[in-house]
C-alpha positions, 0 to 999 in steps of 0.5 A: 445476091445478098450483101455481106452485111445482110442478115441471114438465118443459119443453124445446125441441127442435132438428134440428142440421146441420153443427154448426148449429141447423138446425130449431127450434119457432120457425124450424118456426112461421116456415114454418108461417106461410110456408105459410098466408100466402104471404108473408114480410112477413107471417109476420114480422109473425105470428111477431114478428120483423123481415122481415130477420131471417126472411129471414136464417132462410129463406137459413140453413134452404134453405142447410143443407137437403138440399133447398130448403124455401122458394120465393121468387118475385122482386117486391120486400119488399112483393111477389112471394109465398114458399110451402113446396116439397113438401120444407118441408112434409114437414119441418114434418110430420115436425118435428110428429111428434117435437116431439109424442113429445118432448112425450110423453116429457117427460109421461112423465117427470114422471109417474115423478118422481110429487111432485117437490117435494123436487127443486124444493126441492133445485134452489133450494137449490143454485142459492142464491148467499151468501159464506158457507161453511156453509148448512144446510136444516132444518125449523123446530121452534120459534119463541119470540119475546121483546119485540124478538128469537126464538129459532128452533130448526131441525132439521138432516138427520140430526134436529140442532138448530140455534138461531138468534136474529133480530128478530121482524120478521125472522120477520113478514117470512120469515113463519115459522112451525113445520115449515115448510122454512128455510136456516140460514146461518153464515160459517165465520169465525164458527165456533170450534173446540175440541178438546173441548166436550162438559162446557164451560160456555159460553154459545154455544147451538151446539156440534157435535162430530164428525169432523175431514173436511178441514184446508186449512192457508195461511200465516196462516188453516187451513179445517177440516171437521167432519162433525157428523152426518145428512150436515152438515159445519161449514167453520171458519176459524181462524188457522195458529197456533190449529190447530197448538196445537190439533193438528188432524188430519183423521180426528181429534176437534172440536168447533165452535161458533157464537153463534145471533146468527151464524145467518141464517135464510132461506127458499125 
């Protein structure tokens, strides 16, 4: 039995004609339906749907066929019978053969994607939406909690730490706890940028020096990107005016650094 954060394969299938959704599962269970009731008030009513609607569906599919595959015999809504031609039914015969091959390829698939949780994992990473610039996935190391706040210490790609400081009933609430998978997240207006940090006697606990990767320079604020290693890159905005004293170039030599007050910590 598969958990509930298992990754799995699914998808639906559809026959277009003429640029238009011809056959799908639904339309094809319409006509199954069609088939064993013999009428289309009330294979609307098994499929779920208004007698307008499955006759609208019914017009649509017999329009876009080669040949028609439904027979409507004349007596009103509630009257008059409806069934399958010869054609419909080998529609829906065929529809079943490669709705059960697609099934197949879709197991087949899954199977060669073997624990696809580091995927599953990955498509909620990228599918998160926050302001911030700088998000970073990491592994929790350590958690010492004082009498209010704890220091979090996650370890980035690449083995980087990185320190934050939330509420102990932030951490209650996360349910954190070590070497389990959580998000740290940095506003890139909170990141100072120096040219050499490394002997500095500062008390912010993140300092992360690298490779300048990118300078957008606007009239009163610059982005700059710094590459600090494992693949993770620190996004800053500073003024126009600290980069030019600075003398920030890309390829050149930073430093950034951040408060672990300024650190959101967050979880999948």
């Amino acid at each position: 039995m598969k958990c509930k954060n298992t990754l799995a394969l699914d998808g639906n299938l559809w026959l277009n004609r003429a640029e238009h959704k011809f056959l799908g599962g639904d339309r094809i269970y319409l006509l199954e339906k069609i088939d064993e009731l013999g009428s289309i008030t009330q294979a609307a009513k098994a499929v779920g749907i208004s007698y307008k609607t499955a006759w609208d569906n019914i017009n649509l599919i017999n329009n876009l066929a080669e040949r028609p595959l439904v027979d409507r015999l004349t007596g009103g809504k509630g009257g008059g019978g409806t069934s399958l031609t010869a054609a419909g039914k080998e529609v829906v015969a065929q529809f079943k053969t490669i709705q059960e091959e697609h099934r197949r390829f879709l197991g087949n698939l899954e199977q060669r994607l073997g624990d696809a949780d580091s995927l599953y994992q990955f498509l909620r990473r990228i599918a998160m939406k926050v302001s911030a610039r700088n998000t970073f996935t990491g592994t929790v190391k350590s958690i010492t909690q004082g009498a209010v706040n704890a220091e979090i210490v996650l370890a980035l790609k690449g083995g980087v730490p990185l320190v934050a400081v939330v509420t102990n009933g932030a951490v209650a609430n996360l349910d954190l706890k070590v070497d389990m998978e959580a998000f740290a997240i940095v506003k890139a207006s909170s990141v100072i940028i120096g040219s050499d940090l490394h002997d500095a006697k500062i008390s912010a606990r993140n300092i992360f020096c690298g490779t300048i990767a990118r300078i957008v320079e606007g009239p009163v604020n610059t982005e700059v990107d710094v590459e600090i290693g494992g693949g993770n890159t620190v996004s800053a905005v500073i003024t126009h005016e600290s980069s030019k004293k600075l003398g920030l170039k890309a390829g050149g030599h930073a430093c950034t650094l951040f408060k672990a007050s300024s650190v959101i910590i967050g979880v999948g």
